[in-house]
C-alpha positions, 0 to 999 in steps of 0.5 A: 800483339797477341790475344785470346778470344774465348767463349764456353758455350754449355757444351764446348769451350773455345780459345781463339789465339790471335795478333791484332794491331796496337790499340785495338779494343776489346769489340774489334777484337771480338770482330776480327776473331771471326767467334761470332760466326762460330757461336751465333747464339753470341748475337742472338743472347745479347743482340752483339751490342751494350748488352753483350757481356765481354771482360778480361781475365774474368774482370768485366770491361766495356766493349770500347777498352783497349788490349794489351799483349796477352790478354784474354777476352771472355765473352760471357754468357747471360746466366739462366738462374741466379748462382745462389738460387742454383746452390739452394736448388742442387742442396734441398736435391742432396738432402731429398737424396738422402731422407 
């Protein structure tokens, strides 16, 4: 059956197409595509283990779920700063600019 594994780092952004075997999980997957030797910072983030951050289609999943034909594996990256605290920042910026 035929997957996606992608992974966006901050400055590219990566989708592997490949065939894996019926029941294959989402971490073998992940193995097979070889984007952990591309991308070492994947380990280094999350240690490649329960802490790694993996869904499909942007719905977070366990590194033990099965694939279907066609799905997209995302690796997802640990985030740096709070989404919310990030938009407060870029808005009081905005309005710095303009006073």
């Amino acid at each position: 059956m035929q997957v996606e594994i992608a992974y966006a780092s901050p400055d590219k952004q990566t989708i592997l197409k490949m065939v894996v075997p019926e029941n294959t999980t989402l971490v073998k997957a992940i193995e097979l595509s070889g984007i952990l030797g591309l991308y070492p910072e994947i380990v280094g983030e999350a240690s490649a283990g329960p802490n790694l951050l993996v869904g499909i289609f942007g719905k977070l999943r366990s590194l033990d779920w099965p694939l279907k034909e066609g799905d997209r594996v995302e690796i997802y990256r640990q985030l740096l700063i709070d989404p919310m605290t990030a938009r407060r920042n870029r808005a009081k910026q905005q309005k710095a600019k303009k006073t």
